[in-house]
DSSP file (Angstrom, degrees, kcal/mol; ACC not computed):
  #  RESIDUE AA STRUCTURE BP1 BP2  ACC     N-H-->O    O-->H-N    N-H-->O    O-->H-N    TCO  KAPPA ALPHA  PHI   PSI    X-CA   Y-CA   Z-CA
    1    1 A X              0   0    0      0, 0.0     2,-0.7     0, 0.0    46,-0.1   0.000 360.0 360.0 360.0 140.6   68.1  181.9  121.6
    2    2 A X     >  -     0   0    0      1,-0.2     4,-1.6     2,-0.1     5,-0.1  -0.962 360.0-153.1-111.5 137.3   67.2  179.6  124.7
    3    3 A X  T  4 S+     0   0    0     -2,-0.7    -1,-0.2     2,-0.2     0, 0.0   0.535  88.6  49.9 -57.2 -35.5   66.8  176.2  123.5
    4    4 A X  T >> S+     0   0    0      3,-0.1     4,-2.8     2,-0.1     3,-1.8   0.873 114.9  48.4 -47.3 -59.7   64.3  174.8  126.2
    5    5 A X  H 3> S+     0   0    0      1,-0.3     4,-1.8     2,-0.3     3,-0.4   0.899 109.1  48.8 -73.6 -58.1   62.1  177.8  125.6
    6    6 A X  H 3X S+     0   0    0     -4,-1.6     4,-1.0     1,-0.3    -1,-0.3   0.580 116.4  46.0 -81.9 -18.2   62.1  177.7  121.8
    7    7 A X  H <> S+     0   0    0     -3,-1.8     4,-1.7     2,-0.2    -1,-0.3   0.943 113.3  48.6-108.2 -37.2   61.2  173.9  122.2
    8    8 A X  H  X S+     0   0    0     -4,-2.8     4,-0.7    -3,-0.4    -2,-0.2   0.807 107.7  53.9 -26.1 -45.8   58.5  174.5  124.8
    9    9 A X  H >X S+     0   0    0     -4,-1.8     4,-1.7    -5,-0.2     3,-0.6   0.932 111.2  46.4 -74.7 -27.6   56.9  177.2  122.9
   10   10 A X  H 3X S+     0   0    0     -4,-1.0     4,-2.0    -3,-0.3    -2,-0.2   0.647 100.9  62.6 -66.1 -22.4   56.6  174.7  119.8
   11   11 A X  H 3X S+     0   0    0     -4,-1.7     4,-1.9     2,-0.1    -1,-0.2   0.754 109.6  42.8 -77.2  -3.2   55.3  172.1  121.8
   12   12 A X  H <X S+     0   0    0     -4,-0.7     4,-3.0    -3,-0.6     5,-0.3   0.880 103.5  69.2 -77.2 -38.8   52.4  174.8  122.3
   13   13 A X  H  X S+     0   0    0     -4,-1.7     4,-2.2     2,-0.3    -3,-0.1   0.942 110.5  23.9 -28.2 -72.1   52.6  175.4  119.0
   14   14 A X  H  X>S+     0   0    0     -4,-2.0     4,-2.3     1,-0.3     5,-0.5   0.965 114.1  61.9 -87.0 -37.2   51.1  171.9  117.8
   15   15 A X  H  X5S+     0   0    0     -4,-1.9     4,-0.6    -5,-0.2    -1,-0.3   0.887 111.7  38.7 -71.4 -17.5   49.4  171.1  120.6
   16   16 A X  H  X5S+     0   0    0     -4,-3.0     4,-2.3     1,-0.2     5,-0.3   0.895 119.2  52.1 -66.3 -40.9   46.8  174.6  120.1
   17   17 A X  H  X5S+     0   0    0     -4,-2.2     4,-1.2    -5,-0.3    -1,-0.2   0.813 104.2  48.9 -73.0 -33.9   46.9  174.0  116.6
   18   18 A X  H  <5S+     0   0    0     -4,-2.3    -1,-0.2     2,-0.2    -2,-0.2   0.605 116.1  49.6 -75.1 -17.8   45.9  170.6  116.8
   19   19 A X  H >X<S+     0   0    0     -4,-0.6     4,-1.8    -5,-0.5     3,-0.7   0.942 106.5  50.3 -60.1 -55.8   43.0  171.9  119.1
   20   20 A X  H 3< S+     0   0    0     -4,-2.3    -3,-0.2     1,-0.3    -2,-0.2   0.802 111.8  45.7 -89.8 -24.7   41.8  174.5  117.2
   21   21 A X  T 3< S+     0   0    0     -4,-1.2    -1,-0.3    -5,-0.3    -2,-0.1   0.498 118.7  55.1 -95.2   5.0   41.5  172.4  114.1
   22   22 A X  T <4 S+     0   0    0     -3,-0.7    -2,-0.2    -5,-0.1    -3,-0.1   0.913  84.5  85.2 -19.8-108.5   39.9  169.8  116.6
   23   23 A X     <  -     0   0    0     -4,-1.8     6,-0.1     5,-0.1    -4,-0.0   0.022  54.4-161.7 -25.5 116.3   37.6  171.2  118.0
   24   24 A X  S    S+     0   0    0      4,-0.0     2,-0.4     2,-0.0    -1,-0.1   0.270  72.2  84.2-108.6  29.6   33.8  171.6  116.9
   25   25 A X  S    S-     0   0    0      1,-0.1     4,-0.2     2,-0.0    -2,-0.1  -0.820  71.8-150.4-108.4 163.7   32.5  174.3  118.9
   26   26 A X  S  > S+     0   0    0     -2,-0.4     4,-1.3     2,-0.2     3,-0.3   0.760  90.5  58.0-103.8 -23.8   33.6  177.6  116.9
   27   27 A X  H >> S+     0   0    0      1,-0.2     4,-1.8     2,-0.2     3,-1.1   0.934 111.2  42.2 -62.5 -50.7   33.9  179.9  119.9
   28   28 A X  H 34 S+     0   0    0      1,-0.2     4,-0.3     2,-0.2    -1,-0.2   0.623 111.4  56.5 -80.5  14.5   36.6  177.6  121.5
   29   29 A X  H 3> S+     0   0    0     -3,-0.3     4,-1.3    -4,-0.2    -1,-0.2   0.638 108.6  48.0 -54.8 -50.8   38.0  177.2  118.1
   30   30 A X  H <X S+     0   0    0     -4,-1.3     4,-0.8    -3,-1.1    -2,-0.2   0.470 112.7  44.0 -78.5 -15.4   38.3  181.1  118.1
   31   31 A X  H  X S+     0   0    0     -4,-1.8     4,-2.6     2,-0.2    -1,-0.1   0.754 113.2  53.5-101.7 -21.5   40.0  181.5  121.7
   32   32 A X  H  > S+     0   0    0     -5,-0.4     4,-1.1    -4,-0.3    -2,-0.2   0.873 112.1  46.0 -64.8 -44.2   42.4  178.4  120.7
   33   33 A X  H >X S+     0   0    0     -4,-1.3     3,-4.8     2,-0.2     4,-1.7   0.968 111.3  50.1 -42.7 -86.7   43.3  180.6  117.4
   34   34 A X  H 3X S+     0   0    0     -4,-0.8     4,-0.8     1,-0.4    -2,-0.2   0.737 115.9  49.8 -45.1 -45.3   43.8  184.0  119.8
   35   35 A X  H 3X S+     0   0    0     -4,-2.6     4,-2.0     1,-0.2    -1,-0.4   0.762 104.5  48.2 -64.7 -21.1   46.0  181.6  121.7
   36   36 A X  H <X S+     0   0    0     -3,-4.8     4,-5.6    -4,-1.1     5,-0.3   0.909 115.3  51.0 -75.2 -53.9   48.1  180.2  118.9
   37   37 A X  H  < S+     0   0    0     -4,-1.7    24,-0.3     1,-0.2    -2,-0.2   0.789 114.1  44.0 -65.2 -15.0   48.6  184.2  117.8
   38   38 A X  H >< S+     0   0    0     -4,-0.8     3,-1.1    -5,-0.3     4,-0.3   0.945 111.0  52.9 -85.9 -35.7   49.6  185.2  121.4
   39   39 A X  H 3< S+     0   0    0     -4,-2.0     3,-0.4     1,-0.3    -2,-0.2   0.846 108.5  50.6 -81.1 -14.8   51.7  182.4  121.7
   40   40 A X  T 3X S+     0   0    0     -4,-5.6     4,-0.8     1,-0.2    -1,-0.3   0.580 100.6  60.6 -73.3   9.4   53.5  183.3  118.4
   41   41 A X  H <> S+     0   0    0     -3,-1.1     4,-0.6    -5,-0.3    -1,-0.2   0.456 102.5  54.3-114.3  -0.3   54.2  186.7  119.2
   42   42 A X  H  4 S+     0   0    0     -3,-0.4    -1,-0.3    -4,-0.3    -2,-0.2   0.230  97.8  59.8-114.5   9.6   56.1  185.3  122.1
   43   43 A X  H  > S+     0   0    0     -3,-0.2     4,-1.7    -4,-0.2    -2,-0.2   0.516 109.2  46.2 -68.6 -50.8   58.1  183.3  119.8
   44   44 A X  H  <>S+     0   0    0     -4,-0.8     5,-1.4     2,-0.2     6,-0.2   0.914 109.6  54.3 -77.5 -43.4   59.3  186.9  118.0
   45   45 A X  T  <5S+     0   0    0     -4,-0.6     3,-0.4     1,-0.2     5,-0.3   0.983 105.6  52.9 -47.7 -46.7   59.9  188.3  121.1
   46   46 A X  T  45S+     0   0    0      1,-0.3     2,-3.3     2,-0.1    -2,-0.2   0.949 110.9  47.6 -44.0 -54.2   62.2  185.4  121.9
   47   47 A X  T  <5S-     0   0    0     -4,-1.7    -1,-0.3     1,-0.1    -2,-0.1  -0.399 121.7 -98.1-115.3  69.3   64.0  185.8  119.0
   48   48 A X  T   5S+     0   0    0     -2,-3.3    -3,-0.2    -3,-0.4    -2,-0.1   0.598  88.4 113.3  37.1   5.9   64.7  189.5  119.1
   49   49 A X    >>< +     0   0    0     -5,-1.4     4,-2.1    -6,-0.2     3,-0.7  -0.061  30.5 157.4 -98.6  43.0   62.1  190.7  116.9
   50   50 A X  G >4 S+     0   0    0     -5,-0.3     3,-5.2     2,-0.2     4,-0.4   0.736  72.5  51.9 -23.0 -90.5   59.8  192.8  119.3
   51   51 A X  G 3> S+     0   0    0      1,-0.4     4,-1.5     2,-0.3    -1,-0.2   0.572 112.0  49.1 -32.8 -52.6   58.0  195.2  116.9
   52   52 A X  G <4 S+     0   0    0     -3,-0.7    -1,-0.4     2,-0.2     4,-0.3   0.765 123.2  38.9 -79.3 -42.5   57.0  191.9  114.6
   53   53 A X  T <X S+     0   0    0     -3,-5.2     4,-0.7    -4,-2.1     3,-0.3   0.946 105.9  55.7 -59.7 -63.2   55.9  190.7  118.0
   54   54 A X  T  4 S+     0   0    0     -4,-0.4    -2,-0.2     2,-0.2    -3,-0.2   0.673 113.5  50.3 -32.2 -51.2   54.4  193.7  119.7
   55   55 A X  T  < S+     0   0    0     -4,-1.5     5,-0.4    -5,-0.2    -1,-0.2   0.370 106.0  51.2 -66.7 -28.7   52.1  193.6  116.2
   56   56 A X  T  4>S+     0   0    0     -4,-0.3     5,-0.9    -3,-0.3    -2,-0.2   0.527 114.4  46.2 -96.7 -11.2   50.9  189.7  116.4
   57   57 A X  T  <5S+     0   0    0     -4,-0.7    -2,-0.2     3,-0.2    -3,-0.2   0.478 122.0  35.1-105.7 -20.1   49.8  190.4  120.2
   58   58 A X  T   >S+     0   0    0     -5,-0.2     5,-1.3     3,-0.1    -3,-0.2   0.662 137.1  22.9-119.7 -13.4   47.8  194.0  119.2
   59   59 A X  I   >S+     0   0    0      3,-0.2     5,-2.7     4,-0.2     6,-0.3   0.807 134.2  26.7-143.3 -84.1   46.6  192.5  115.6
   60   60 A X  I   5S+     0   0    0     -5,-0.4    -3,-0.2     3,-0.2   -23,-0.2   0.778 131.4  31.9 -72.1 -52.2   46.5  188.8  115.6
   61   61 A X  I   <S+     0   0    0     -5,-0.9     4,-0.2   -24,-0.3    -1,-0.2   0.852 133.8  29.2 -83.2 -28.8   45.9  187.7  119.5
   62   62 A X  I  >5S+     0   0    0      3,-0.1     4,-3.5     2,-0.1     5,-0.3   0.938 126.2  24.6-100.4 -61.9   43.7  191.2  120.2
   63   63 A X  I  ><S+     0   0    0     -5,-1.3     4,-1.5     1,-0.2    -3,-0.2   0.893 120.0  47.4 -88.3 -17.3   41.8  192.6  117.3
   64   64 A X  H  ><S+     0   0    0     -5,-2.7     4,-1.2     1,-0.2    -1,-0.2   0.715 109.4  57.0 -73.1 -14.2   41.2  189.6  114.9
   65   65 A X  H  > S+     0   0    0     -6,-0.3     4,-1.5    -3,-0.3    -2,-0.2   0.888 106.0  44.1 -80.0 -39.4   40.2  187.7  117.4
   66   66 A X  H  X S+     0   0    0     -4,-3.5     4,-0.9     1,-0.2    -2,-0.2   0.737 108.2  60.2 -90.5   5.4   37.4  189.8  118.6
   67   67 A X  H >X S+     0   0    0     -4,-1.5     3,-1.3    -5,-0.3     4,-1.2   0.985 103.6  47.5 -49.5 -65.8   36.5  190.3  115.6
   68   68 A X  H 3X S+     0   0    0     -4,-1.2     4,-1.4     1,-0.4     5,-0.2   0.813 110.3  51.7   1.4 -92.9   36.0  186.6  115.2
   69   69 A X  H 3X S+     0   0    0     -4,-1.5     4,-1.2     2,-0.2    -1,-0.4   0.721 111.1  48.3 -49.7 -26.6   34.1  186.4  118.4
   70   70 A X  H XX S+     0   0    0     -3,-1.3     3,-3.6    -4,-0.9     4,-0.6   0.923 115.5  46.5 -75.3 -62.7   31.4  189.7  117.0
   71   71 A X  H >X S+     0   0    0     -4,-1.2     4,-1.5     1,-0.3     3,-1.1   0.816 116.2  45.7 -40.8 -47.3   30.9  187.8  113.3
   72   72 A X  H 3< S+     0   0    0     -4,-1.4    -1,-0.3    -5,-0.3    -2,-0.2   0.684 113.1  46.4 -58.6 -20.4   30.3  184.6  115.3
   73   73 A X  H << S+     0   0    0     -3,-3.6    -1,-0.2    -4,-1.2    -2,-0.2   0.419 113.7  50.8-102.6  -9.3   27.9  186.4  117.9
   74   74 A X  H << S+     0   0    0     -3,-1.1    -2,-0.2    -4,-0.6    -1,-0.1   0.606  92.1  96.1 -97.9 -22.0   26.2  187.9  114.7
   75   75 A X  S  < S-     0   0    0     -4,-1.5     2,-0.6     1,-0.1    -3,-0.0  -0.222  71.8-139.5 -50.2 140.7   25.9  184.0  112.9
   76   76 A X        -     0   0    0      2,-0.0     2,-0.3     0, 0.0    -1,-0.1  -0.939  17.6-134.5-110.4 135.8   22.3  182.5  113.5
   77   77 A X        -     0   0    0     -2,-0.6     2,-0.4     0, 0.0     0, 0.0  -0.670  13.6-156.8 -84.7 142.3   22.5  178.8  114.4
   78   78 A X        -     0   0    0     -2,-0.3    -2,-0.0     0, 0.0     0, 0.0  -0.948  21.9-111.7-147.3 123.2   20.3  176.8  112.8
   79   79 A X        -     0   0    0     -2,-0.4     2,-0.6     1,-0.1     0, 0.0  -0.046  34.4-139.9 -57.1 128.8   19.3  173.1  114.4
   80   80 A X              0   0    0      1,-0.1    -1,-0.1     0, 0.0     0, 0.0  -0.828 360.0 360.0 -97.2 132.8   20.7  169.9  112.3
   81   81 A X              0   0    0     -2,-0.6    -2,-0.1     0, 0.0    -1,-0.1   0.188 360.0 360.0 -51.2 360.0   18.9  167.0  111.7
């Protein structure tokens, strides 16, 4: 384990997580998410665990997120008062 990088990637950690629960638009909510998942899967990589990595980057950063983005592009907005 490198000790810089492990505390660099945790300061990404909270600051994207403190974004994405932030944040009131819901797309840039959803790419702050994708980012949080990429950047954990680079945290398993760090720490020897590819596969478990390899699997939060194809699942977590790629296809839940555009999922996300199609159910939000299917949502109808509706004006508040």
């Amino acid at each position: 384990m490198i000790i810089p990088l492990d505390l660099i990637l945790l300061f990404f950690l909270v600051l994207i997580a403190i974004a994405a629960i932030s944040v009131r638009d819901l797309l840039a909510a959803i790419i702050l998410l994708g980012a949080y998942s990429f950047v954990i899967a680079t945290v398993y990589v760090e720490m020897h665990s590819v596969d478990v990595g390899f699997t939060e980057a194809a699942v977590g950063a790629g296809a839940i997120t555009a999922f996300m983005i199609a159910a939000l592009a299917r949502t109808k907005r509706e004006a508040s008062d």
